[in-house]
N, C-alpha and C positions, 0 to 999 in steps of 0.2 A: 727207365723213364723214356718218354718217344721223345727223339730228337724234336727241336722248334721251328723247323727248316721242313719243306716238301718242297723238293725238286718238280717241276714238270716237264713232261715231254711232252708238244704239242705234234699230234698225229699230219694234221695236216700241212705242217711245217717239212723241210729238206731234214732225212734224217742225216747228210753227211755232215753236222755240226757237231762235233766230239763234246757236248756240252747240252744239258736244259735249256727249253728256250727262256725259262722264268722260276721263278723260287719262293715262297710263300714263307714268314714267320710268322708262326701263332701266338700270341702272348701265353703265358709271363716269357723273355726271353731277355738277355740283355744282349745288346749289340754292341758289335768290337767292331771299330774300323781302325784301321792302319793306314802310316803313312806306305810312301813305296817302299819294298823292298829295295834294295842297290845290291849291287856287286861288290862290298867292301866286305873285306875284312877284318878281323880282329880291333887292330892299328887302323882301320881307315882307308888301306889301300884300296884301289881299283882291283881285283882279280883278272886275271887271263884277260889283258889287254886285244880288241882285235876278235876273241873268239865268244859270240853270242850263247854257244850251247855250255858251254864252262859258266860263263859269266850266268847264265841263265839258273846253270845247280846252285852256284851258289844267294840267287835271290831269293829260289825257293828255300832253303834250308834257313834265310836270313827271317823269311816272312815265317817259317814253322817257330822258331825262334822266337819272334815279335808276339805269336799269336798266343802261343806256352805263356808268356810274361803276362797274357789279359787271361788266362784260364779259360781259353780256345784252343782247337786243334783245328787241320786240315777240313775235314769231315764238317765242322763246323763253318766253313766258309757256303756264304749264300751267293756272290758274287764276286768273279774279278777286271781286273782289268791290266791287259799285259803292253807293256810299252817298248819295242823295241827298234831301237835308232839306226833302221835301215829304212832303203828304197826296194829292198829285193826281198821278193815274196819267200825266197828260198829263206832266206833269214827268220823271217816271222813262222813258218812254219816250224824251222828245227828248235825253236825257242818254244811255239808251243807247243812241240812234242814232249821237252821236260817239263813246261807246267804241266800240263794233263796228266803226263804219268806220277807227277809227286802227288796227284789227288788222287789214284786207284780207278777206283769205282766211283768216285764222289764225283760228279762232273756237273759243279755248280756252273749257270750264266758267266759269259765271259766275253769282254769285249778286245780285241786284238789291233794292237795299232803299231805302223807304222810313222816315228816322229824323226823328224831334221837332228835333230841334239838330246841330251840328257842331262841332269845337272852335273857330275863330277867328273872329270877326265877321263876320257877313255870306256867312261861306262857306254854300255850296250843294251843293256837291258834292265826293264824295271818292274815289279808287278804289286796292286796294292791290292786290297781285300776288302770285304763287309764278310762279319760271319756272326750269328745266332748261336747263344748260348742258354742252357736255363740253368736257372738258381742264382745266387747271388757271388758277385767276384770281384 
């Protein structure tokens, strides 16, 4: 069945954007949205206090998680958006080097931010989703 999702690359856009500049779902599709991922564990806890790229595996694995429970995967994601609680570009970047790599090939739109705070102590990083799925779930 053709996925519900077309990525686009726009030609005349910077191709140095690791990501679509835009994403199309075709009906029938159902959409998943998700809250953020977080850096918690099991228990709740914060993970790898201090360290953005740790903190960052585990929000991808936490969002692959989130996304399995709606009868979504990765692939299915049409949009993200990455939150990560620095001032320093260096930070936002090695943050989104594990998102994009837990996508592969799949490099849906994504917006990258740089925020003051996050909600639970010591998090770092946070990333939520939209993703197109078809059939019923």
């Amino acid at each position: 069945m053709t996925p519900p999702t077309r990525l686009i690359r726009v030609p005349a856009l910077s191709d140095v954007a690791e990501y679509a500049y835009a994403a199309t779902v075709e009906p029938p599709a159902r959409l998943v949205y998700t809250a953020g991922a977080c850096p918690l564990d099991a228990e709740g806890r914060t993970v790898a206090p201090g360290d953005p790229v740790d903190q960052a595996r585990q929000v991808m694995a936490n969002l692959e998680t989130a996304l399995t429970a709606a009868g979504a995967r990765l692939t299915d994601v049409v949009k993200t958006t990455v939150y990560v609680a620095s001032s320093r570009q260096a930070d936002l970047v090695a943050v989104w080097e594990v998102v994009r790599d837990a996508f592969g090939d799949h490099e849906p739109p994504s917006t990258l931010l740089g925020v003051a705070v996050l909600g639970y102590s010591d998090q770092l990083v946070e990333v939520e989703a939209v993703a197109a799925v078809r059939g019923e779930g």
